[in-house]
N, C-alpha and C positions, 0 to 999 in steps of 0.2 A: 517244468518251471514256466512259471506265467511270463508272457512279453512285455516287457515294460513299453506302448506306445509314445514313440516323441510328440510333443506338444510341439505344432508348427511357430516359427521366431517370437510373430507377433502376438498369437497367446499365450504364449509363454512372459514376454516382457510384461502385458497386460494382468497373468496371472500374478508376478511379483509386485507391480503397481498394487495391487489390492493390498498388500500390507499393511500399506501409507496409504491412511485414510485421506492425508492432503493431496495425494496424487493419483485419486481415481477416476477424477471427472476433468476432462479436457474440457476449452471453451469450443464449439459448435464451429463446426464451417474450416476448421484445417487452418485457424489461423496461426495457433500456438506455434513456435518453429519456426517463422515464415517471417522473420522480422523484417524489413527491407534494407533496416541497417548490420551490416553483416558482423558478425561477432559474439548478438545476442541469444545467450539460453535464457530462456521462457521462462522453465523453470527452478530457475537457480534460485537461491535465497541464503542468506548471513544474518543471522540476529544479532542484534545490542546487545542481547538481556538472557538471561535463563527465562524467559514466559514460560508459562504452560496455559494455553490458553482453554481451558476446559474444567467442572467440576461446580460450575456458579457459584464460585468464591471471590466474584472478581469485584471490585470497586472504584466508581469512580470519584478523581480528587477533582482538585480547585490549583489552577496555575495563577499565572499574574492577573489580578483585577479580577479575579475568582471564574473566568473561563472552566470548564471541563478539560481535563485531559485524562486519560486513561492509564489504569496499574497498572505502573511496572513489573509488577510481578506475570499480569497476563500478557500485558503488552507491551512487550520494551520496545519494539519496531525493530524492523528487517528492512534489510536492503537486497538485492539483486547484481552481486560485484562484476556480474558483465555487463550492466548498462552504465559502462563509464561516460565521465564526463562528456568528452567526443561524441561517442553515442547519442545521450540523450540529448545534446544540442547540435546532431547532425538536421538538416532540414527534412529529411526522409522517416527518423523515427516517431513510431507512434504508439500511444502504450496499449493499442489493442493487442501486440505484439506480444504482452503479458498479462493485461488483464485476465482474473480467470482461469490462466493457466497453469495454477498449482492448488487452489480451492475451488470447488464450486459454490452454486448461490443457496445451498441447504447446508454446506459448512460452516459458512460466512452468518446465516440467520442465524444458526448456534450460540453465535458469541451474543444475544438478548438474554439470552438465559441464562449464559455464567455471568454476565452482568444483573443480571435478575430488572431489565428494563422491558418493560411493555414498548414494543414499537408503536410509534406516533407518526403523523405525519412531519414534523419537524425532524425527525431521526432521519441518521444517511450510514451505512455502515461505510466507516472511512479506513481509508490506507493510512495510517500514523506517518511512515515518512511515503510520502505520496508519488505515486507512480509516474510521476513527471518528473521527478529526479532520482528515477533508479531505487523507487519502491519494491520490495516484495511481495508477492502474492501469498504469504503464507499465513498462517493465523496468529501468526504471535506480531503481527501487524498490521491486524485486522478488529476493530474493536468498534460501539455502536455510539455514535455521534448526535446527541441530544439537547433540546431546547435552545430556546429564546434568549437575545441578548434584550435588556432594556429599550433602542429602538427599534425592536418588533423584528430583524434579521434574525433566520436561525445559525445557529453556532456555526453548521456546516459549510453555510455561505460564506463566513465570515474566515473560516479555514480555508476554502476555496481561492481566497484570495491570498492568503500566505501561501500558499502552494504554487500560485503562479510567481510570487515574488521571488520565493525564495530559489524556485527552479529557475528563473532569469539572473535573480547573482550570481551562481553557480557559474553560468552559463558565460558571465563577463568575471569570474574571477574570484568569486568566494570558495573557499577551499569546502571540498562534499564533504568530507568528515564530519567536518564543524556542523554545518549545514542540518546534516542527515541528526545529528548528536543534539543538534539543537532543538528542531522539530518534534523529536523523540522525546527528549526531558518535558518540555513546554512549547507548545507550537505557537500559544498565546504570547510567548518575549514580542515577536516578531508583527504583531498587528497594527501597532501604530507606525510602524517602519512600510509595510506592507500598503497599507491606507495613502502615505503622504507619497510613494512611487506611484502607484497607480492615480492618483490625483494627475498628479504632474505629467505621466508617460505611458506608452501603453506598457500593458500588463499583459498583453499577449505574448505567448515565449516565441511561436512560428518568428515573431518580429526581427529575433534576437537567434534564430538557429543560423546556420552556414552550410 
């Protein structure tokens, strides 16, 4: 009878990763794991939605004042339920802590294709509910963020800035659910709310962590 040799822990755990094609490729440098705010798995993840982010069936709609936002069906957005509130508005956490950490950057390009979009320079492949308030790294919240608004900003800039806002309410007291659920249907509700905070105050979250 032939000997079955054991696979030492760590190739073994690595052999099982391979399954999960989202969890083959760590981000470089041992950051995954190493959050500074303690509590955080890297790679954890909770969906909205049933997505299936693969097959390039995917298409993108029109939210308020016909912004882009991405299909629900690919993309309903993910959250990460150990980067609670506390967490992501401790002053120590930073989302290098999960960037990365459950997709890598040849998974993530994938989603041009079930979206059937040519990368532009205007494109940014964005975190639908954004890694600054307890985003996922996984592909069903990960979708390709394209074009121009009429004055000449691209879309992703313009999400850039709901992203800080909305991780600053959070932060002073808007409920995540709402928040994360918000972002996910329409990130676009939140722009002119977004625009007239940051006019007024800063938009920087470090401002607003503890």
């Amino acid at each position: 009878m032939k000997r079955i040799r054991r696979l030492p822990i760590a190739l073994a755990i690595l052999a099982g990763l391979a399954i999960h094609p989202q969890k083959t490729v760590l981000a470089k440098g041992g950051v995954c794991g190493t959050c500074p705010v303690s509590g955080v798995v890297s790679t954890a993840t909770q969906s909205l939605g049933a997505g299936t982010p693969s097959g390039g069936t995917c298409s993108t709609g029109k939210g308020a004042n016909g912004y882009p936002i991405p299909d629900p069906k690919c993309t309903p957005g993910a959250f990460n339920p150990t980067v609670t509130v506390a967490r992501f508005g401790a002053r120590g956490f930073t989302t290098k802590c999960v960037r990365d950490c459950l997709t890598n950057g040849k998974q993530k390009a994938a989603t041009y294709k079930s979206y059937r979009i040519s990368q532009n320079p205007s494109c940014e492949l964005d975190h639908l509910v954004p890694l600054e308030m307890g985003g996922a790294d996984s592909l069903d919240n990960i979708w390709p963020q394209c074009g121009q608004a009429p004055d000449g900003r691209n879309y992703k800039d313009i999400k850039d800035q709901v992203e800080q806002y909305l991780a600053i309410q959070v932060v002073l007291g808007m409920d995540i659910d709402q928040a994360r659920s918000g972002v996910a249907t329409d990130w676009s509700q939140y722009i002119s709310a977004a625009e007239a905070f940051c006019a007024a105050q800063s938009c920087d979250i470090q401002t607003y962590r503890k």
